[in-house]
N, C-alpha and C positions, 0 to 999 in steps of 0.2 A: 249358195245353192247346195243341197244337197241331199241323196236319197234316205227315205223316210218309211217305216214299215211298224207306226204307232198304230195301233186301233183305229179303227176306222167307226162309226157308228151314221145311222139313218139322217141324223142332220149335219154329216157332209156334205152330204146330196142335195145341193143347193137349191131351189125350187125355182130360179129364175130361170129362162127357156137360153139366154145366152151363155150360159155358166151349161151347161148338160152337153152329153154326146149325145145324137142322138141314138138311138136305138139299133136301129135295120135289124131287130130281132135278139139284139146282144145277150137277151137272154136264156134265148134257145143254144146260141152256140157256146154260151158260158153253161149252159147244163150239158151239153154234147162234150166238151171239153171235158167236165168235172169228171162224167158219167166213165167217160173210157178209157179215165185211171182210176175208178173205182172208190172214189173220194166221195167223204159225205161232208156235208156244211161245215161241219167242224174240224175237216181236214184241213179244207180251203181256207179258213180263219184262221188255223193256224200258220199255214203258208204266208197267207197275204196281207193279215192285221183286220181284214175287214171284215163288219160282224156278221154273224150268222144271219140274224134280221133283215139286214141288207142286202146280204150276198140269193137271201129266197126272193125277198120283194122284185130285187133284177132280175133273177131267175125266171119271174113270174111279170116280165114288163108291167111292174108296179110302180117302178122307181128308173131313173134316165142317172148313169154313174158319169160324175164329176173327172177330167182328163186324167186327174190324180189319181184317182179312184182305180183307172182304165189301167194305169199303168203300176198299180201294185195287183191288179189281179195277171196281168202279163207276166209280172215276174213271180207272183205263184204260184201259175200252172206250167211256167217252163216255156212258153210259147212266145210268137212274138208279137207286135200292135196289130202290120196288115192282116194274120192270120186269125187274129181277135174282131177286128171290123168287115171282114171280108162275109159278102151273104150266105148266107146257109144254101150248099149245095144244093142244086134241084135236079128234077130226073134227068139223067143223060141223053144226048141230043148224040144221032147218026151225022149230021152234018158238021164239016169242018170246022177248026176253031179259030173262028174270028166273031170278033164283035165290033160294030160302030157306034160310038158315040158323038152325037152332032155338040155342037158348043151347047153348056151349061145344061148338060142333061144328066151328067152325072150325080150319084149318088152323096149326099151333102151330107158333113158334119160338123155343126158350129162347137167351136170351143171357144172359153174368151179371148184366147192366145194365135191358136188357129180355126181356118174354115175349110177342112178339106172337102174334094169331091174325088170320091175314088171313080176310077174308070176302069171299064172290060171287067166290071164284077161279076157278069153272070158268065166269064170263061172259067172251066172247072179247071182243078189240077194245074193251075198255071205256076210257071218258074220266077215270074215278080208279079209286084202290084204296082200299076201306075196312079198318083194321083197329082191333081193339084191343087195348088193349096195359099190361100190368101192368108198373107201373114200380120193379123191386127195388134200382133204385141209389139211393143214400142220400147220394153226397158226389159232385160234379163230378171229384172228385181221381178215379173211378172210371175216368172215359171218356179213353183215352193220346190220342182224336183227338176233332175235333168230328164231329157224326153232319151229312150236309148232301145231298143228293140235288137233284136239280132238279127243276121246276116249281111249285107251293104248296100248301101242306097248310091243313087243317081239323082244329082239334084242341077237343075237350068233353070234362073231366072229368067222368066218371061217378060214382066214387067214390073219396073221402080226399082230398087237395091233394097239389100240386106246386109244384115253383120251375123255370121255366122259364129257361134259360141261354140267349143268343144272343150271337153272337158281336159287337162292338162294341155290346152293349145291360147295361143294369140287368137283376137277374135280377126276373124276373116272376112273382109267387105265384097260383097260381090255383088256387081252392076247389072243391067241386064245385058243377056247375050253372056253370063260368064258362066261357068258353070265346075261340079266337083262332083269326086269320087272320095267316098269314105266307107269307113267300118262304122255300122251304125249301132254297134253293140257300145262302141263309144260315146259319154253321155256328149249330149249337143241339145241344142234349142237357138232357134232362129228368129230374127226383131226384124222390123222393118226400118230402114232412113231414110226413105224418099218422103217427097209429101203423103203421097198416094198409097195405101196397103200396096205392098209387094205382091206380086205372084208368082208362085214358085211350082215349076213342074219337077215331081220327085218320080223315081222309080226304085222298089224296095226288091230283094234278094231274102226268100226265108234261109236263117241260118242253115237247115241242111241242104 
C-alpha cells in the first residue's frame, strides 16, 4: 500500500452507490474550503492530482468522490478527513452545547471498506469528532492508500475484532472491549476478523 497523488479524472468516480461517500453537502464545504485560501480549480488540481472536471461536478453535488478521492483532496487542502465530512456550519444556537443522538441516528457514510456514522455533527467549534464505524474490509489488499488524517484518534471496539494496520508497525488485534490511542497522521487502515463486520467507536482530535 501506498500513498498515491496520480491524476485523478471523472471515471474514478465510480457510479455504484456502495463505492461513493456520501455527500452531506461535500461540495459546499470543498468550495468553502477552496474559497478561503483563495484557490481556484486549478490550484486544487495541482495540489491533489484530481481534475479540474471533477473537482467542479463535486463542487456542484454532481458527482459523490470515491474514499480515495476524499483523501487526496484532504491532503491538498491541508486539512483533515473529520473536518472534510463534518456538516456545514449552521446559525449559531444561545443554548448549551450538547447534542443526543439516539441509536442509529446518526449521520451515515458508506465506503466499500467502511460505514461510518459521525455523531454530535450539528455541535459547532467542537475539539473531536465522534464516530462509528462498521468495518466491511476483510483483507488490507482492499485499501490502494493508507487512511491518515491529522491530529489523534481514540478508537473502542464495540463489537467483533479487528486487526489494526499502521504503517511502520505489527498489525494489531483488538477484540472487543479493547481499545487504543494513536497519532492519526500515521498511515493506518482497519479489517475486520470476527464473523460479523466489526464495530468500532473512534473519536478524532483536529491536528491543531
Amino acid at each position: 500500500m501506498s500513498d498515491t497523488n496520480e491524476s485523478t479524472s471523472s471515471s474514478d468516480l465510480m457510479a455504484h452507490p456502495k463505492d461513493l461517500v456520501e455527500p452531506l453537502q461535500l461540495g459546499e464545504r470543498l468550495r468553502a474550503f477552496r474559497l478561503a485560501r483563495r484557490w481556484t480549480l486549478e490550484d486544487v488540481r495541482q495540489r491533489t492530482g484530481v481534475a479540474r472536471s471533477t473537482l467542479s461536478k463535486i463542487e456542484n453535488d454532481q458527482l459523490s468522490p470515491t474514499f480515495t478521492v476524499v483523501q487526496k483532496l484532504v491532503t491538498g487542502l491541508g486539512i483533515n478527513l473529520p473536518q472534510l465530512l463534518r456538516q456545514p456550519l449552521s446559525p449559531p444556537r444561545n443554548a448549551g452545547r450538547r447534542e443526543l443522538n439516539r441509536a442509529g441516528d446518526g449521520h451515515r457514510h458508506p465506503t466499500p471498506t467502511y460505514e461510518h456514522e459521525l455523531l454530535a455533527s450539528r455541535i459547532q467549534h467542537k475539539h473531536m469528532v465522534p464516530f462509528k464505524t462498521v468495518v466491511r474490509a476483510r483483507d488490507i489488499k482492499e485499501f490502494p492508500d493508507w487512511v491518515r488524517h491529522g491530529g489523534e484518534e481514540f478508537l473502542l471496539v464495540l463489537e467483533g475484532a479487528i486487526l489494526l494496520y499502521c504503517e511502520g508497525e505489527e498489525p494489531l488485534q483488538l477484540e472487543c472491549g479493547d481499545s487504543l490511542y494513536f497519532d492519526s497522521s500515521m498511515g493506518h487502515a482497519k479489517v475486520s476478523i470476527s464473523p460479523e463486520d466489526a464495530v468500532v467507536l473512534s473519536v478524532c482530535t483536529d491536528a491543531d
